[in-house]
C-alpha positions as CSV (number, residue, x, y, z in Angstrom):
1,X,5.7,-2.1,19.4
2,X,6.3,-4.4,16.3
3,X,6.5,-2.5,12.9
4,X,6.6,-3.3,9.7
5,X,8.2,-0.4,7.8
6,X,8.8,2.8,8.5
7,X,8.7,6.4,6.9
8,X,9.9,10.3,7.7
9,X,7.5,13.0,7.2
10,X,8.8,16.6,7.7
11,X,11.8,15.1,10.0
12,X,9.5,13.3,12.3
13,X,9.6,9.2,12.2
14,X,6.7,6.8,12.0
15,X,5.9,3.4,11.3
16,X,3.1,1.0,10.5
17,X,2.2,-1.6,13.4
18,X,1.8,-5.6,12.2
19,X,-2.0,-4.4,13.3
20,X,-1.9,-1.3,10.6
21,X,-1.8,1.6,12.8
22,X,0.5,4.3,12.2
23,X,2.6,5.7,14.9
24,X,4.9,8.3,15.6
25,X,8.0,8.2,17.7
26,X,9.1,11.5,20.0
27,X,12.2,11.8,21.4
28,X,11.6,15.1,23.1
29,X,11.2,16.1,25.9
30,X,11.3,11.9,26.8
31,X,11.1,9.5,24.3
32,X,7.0,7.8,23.8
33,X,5.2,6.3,21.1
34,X,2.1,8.5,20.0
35,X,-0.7,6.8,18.2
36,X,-1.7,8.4,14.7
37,X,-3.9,6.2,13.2
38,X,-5.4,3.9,15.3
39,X,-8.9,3.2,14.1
40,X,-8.0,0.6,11.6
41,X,-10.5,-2.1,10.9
42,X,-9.8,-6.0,12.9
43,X,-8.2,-7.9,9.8
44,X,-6.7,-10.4,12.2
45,X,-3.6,-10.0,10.9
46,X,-4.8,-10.5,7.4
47,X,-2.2,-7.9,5.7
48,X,1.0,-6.2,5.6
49,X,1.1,-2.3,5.7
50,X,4.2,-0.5,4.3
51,X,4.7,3.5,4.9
52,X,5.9,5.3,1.6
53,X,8.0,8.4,2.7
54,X,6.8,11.4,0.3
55,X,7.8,12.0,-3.1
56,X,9.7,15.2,-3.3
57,X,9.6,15.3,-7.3
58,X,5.8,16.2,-7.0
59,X,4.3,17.4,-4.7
60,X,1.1,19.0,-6.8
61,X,-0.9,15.4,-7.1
62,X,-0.2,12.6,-4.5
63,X,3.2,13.8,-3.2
64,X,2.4,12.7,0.4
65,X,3.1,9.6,2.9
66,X,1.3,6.7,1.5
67,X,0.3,3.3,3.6
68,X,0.1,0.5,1.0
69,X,-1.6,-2.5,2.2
70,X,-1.4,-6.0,1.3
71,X,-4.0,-8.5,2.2
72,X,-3.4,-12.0,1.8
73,X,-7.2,-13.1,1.3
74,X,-10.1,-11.0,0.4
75,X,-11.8,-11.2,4.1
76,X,-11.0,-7.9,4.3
77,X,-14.4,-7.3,2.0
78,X,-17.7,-6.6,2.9
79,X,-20.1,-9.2,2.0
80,X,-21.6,-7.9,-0.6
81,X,-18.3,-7.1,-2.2
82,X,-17.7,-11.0,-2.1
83,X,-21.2,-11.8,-3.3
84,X,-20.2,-9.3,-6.2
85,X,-17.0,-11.3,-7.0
86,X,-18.9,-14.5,-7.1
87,X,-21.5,-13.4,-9.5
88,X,-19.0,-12.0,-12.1
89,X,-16.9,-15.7,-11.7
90,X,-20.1,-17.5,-13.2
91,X,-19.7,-15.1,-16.0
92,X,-15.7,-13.8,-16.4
93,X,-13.5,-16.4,-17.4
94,X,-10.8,-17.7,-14.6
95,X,-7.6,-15.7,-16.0
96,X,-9.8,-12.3,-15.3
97,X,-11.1,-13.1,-12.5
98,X,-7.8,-14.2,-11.0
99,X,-6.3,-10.3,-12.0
100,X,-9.4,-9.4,-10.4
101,X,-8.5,-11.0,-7.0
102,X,-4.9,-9.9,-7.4
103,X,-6.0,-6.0,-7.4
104,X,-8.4,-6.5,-4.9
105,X,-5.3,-7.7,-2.5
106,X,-3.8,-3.9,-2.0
107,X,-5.2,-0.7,-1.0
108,X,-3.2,2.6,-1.0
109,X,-3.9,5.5,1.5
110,X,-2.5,8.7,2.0
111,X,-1.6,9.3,5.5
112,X,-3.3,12.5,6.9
113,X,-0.9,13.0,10.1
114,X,-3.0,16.2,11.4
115,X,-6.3,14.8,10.3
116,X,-5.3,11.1,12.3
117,X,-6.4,9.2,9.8
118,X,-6.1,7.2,6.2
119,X,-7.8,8.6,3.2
120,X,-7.9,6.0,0.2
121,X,-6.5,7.4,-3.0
122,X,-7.0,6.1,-6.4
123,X,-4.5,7.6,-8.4
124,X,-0.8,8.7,-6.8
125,X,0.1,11.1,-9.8
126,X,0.8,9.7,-13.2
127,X,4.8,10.0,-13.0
128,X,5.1,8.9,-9.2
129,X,6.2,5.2,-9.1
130,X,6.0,3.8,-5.6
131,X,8.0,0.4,-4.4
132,X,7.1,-1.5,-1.5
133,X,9.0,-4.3,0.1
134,X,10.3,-6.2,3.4
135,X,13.5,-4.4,3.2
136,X,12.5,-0.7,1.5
137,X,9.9,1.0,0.6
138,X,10.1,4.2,-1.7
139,X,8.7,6.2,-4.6
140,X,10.4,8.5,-7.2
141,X,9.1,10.0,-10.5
142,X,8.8,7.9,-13.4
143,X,10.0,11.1,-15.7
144,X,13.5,10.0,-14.2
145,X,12.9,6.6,-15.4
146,X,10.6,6.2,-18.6
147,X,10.9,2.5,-18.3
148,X,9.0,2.1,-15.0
149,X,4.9,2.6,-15.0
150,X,4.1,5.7,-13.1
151,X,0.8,5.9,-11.1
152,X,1.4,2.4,-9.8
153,X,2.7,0.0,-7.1
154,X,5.9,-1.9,-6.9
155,X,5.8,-4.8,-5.0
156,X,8.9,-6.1,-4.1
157,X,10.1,-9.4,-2.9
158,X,8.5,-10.2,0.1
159,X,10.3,-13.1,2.0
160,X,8.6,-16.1,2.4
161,X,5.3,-14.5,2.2
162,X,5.5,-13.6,-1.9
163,X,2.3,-12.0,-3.3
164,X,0.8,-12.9,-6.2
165,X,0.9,-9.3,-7.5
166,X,4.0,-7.8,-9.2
167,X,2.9,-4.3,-10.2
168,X,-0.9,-2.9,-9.6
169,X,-2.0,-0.2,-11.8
170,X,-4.0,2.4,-9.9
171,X,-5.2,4.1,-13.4
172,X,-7.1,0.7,-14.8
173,X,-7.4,-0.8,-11.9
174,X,-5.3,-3.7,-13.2
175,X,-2.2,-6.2,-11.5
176,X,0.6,-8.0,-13.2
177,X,1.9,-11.3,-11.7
178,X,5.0,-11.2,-10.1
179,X,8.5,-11.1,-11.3
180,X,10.0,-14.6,-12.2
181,X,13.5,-14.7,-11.2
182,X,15.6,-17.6,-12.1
């Protein structure tokens, strides 16, 4: 199997397939590959899915495994949606509408392992900061560090394939451009 990052839940290992399915991998009594998630939706291979091991600060609101996905159109939208997002460009001006797009690019999910499937959350807790890249992807609590937004998602550097989202803001549903490094 190709992956695309991988997470520990409870000393077990899994990882997100390039198709978005989350797997786990047994060692005992032989080592397989046991499917998870597998009913994902035929994005042909339209986005990037990370797995977020668990925040052991806090556990009481969003605490567990997250899958962050990151489209790189909006074809992964109904119809409507996009008939939606057309309507409000005749009236929003561009620079909203582009912060618009940029949000609608990444869905988070908590991974329900005994359930087999992704639930879609909306808020992750209001101190848990969650960072997802090529090379890492983590969260920790934002008490621990006051000058990073809690209850939103890092997006790291990326490779060749940079998004056009640097931090999206699950409370107000809002995304800040990258970073610019120079």
């Amino acid at each position: 199997c190709r992956f695309s990052s991988a997470s520990t839940l409870q000393g077990r290992f899994y990882f997100a397939t390039l198709e978005g399915h989350v797997m786990h991998a047994r060692l005992c009594p032989e080592p397989r590959v046991v499917p998870v998630v597998v009913e994902q939706p035929n994005t042909d291979h339209n986005m990037f899915c990370y797995l977020v091991p668990p925040d052991n600060d806090d556990h009481r609101c969003g605490g567990g495994m997250l899958m962050v996905r990151y489209y790189l159109s909006l074809d992964h939208l109904s119809a409507d949606e996009r008939r939606i997002m057309k309507r409000r460009r005749k009236v929003m001006d561009v620079i909203r509408v582009e912060r618009e797009n940029r949000w609608n690019l990444i869905q988070v999910f908590e991974v329900d392992v005994a359930g087999k499937r992704l639930v879609p959350v909306e808020d992750i807790g209001r101190h848990r900061a969650v960072f997802v890249g090529d090379v890492a992807c983590f969260s920790f609590s934002a008490r621990r560090f006051p000058c990073v937004a809690g209850n939103a998602i890092h997006m790291g550097a990326l490779g060749a394939r940079c998004p056009p989202v640097g931090v999206r803001y699950l409370a107000d549903k809002s995304a800040d451009p990258p970073f610019e490094f120079t």
